[in-house]
N, C-alpha and C positions, 0 to 999 in steps of 0.2 A: 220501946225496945231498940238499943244502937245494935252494933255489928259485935258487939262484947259475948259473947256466948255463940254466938253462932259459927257453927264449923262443918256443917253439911252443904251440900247444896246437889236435892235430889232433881233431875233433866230427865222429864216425860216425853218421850218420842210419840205417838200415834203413828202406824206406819199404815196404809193400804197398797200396793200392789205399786211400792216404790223402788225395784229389782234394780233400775236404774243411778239407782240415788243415797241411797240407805249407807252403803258402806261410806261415799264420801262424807255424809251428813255429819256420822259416829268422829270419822277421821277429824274431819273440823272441829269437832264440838271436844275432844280430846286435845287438837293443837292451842286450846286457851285456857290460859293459867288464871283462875278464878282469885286465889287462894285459898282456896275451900276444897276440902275433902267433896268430892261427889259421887253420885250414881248415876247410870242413865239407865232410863227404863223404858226400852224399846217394847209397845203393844203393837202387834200386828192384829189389825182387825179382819183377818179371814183372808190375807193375801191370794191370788190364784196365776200371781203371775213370775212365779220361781222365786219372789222374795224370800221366802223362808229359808230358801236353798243358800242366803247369803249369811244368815247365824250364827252357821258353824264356823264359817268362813273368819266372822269379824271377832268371835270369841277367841279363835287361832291367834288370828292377828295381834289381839291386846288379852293377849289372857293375865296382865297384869290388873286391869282395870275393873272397877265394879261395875260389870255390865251385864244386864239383867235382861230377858224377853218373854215377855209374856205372849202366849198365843189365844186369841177367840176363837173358839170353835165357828164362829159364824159373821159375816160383814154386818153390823150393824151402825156403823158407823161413827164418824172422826168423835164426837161426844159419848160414846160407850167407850170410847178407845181413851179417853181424857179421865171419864170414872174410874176405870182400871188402873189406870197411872196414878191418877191421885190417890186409890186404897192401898197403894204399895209403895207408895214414895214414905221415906224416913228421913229424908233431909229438915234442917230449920227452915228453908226455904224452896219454895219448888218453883220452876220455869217451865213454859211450855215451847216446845223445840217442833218444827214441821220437817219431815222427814224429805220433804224436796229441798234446792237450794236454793227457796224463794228468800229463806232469809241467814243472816251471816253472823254464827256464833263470836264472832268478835265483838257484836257487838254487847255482852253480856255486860262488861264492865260497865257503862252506860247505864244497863239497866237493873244492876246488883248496888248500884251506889246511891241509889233513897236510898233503900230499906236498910244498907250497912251503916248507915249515916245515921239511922233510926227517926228518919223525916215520915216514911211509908210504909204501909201495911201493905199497898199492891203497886204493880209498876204495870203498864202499858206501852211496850213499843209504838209510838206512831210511825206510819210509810208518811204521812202529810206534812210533818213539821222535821224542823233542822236541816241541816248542809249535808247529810251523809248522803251518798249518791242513790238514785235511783232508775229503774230501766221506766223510760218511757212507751206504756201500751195502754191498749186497753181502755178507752175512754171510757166507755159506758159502764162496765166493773168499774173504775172509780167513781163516777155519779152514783152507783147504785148503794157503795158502799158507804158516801158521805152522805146520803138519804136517811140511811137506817139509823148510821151515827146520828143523826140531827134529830130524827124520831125518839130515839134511846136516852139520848139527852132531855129531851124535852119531860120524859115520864121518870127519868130519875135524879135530875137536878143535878148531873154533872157536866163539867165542858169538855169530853173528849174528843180529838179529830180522827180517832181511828179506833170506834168500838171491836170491828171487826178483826184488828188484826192477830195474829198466831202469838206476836211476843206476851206473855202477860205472864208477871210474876209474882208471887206470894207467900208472905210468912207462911209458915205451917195451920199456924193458928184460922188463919183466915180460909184454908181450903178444907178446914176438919168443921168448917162452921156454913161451909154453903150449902149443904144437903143437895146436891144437882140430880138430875131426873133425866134430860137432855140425852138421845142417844146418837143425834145430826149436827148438823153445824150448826144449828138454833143454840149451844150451848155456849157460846159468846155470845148471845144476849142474853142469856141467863145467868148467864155467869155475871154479868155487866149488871140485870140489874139484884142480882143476888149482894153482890160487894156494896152498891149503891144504898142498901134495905137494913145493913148491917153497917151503915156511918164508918165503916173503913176508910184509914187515910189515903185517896189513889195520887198517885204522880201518873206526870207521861213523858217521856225521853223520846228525841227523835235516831231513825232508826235507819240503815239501808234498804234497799229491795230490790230484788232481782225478779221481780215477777214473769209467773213462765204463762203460753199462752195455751188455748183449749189442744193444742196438734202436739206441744210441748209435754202434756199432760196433765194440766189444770182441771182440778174436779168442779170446783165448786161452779154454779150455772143460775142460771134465772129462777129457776123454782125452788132452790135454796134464797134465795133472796126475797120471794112471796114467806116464803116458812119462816125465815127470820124476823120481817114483817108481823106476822100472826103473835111470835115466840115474846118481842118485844112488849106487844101488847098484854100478852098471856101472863107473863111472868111478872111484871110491873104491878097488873092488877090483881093476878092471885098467887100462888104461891108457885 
């Protein structure tokens, strides 16, 4: 499949209790010209911290724009909030967007040019490869995350340097074929070895990162990283 047919491109936000962030995310992710018709489809998964109060606010704002929100009655977390997007995405290809500013919708181009090229069926942002800049922190979250990558690899015979990361984009095809389960952030390595299980073509493009730290807001923590651990395993060997 080249770039020849394709004219959507639907952008799944997951959002939890990002009051702070939400509206600049939409803002940025609107200031880049794709060339594609898009959606974005803001899931808040059970927000309690005035986020939702920000909805009506950004519909005002672009009431030109096909932008869509979905509400969870309940926090179940960032992979229930990724199922919800994927069953309501209509694009030919769909991206996953993190509603903090850890990462930089410019850099879409980058990551829309396999699959327009029709090299790829999935793209993965790397934070580890390429010149695009990056905030220096956090040492032990990057060991923990090139651990699991290295694990993830090993059980699905791919080479990626950033399992973990939020960027990863996909034909339609490909996300109407992973059947996910995943309701945690275990759903990047499911999703990893789901693509992996189904011989899809993956690329991986390097990417910016602005990564924020635990005071900044950063959810993800240590025992997402045992769970991701377990998920790796889980998923590889069963379904």
């Amino acid at each position: 499949m080249s770039g020849v047919g394709v004219k959507r491109l639907s952008i799944v936000i997951p959002v939890y209790n990002e009051k702070a962030t939400v509206e600049e995310v939409v803002a940025r992710v609107l200031a880049v010209d794709t060339g594609l018709e898009r959606e974005i489809i803001l899931v808040d998964d059970g927000s309690t911290d005035g986020t939702r109060d920000v909805y009506p606010r950004l519909q005002q704002r672009f009431p030109d724009e096909n932008l869509r929100v979905h509400l969870q009655s309940l926090n179940r977390g960032k992979g229930a909030a990724v199922r919800a997007g994927f069953a309501l995405a209509t694009g030919d290809i769909v991206l996953i967007q993190d509603a903090d500013l850890e990462y930089d919708p410019r850099d879409y181009a980058q990551l829309l040019r396999p699959i327009l090229e029709g090299k790829a069926d999935v793209v993965y942002g790397s934070r580890f490869v390429g010149s695009e800049y990056h905030r220096v922190h956090l040492f032990w979250h990057s060991v923990g995350n090139r651990m699991l990558t290295l694990l993830s690899n090993m059980l699905t015979n791919l080479n990626l340097t950033d399992m973990e990361t939020c960027y990863k984009v996909f034909r339609a095809e490909v996300v109407r074929s992973l059947k996910l389960r995943s309701d945690t952030f275990t759903i990047e390595p499911e999703i990893t070895a789901k693509v992996a299980k189904g011989r899809w073509r993956v690329y991986e493009v390097g990417i910016s990162y602005a990564g924020r730290d635990y005071a900044e807001g950063k959810k993800i923590g240590m025992i997402d990283g045992f769970k991701a651990l377990w998920a790796i395993l889980r998923f590889r060997l069963g379904n």
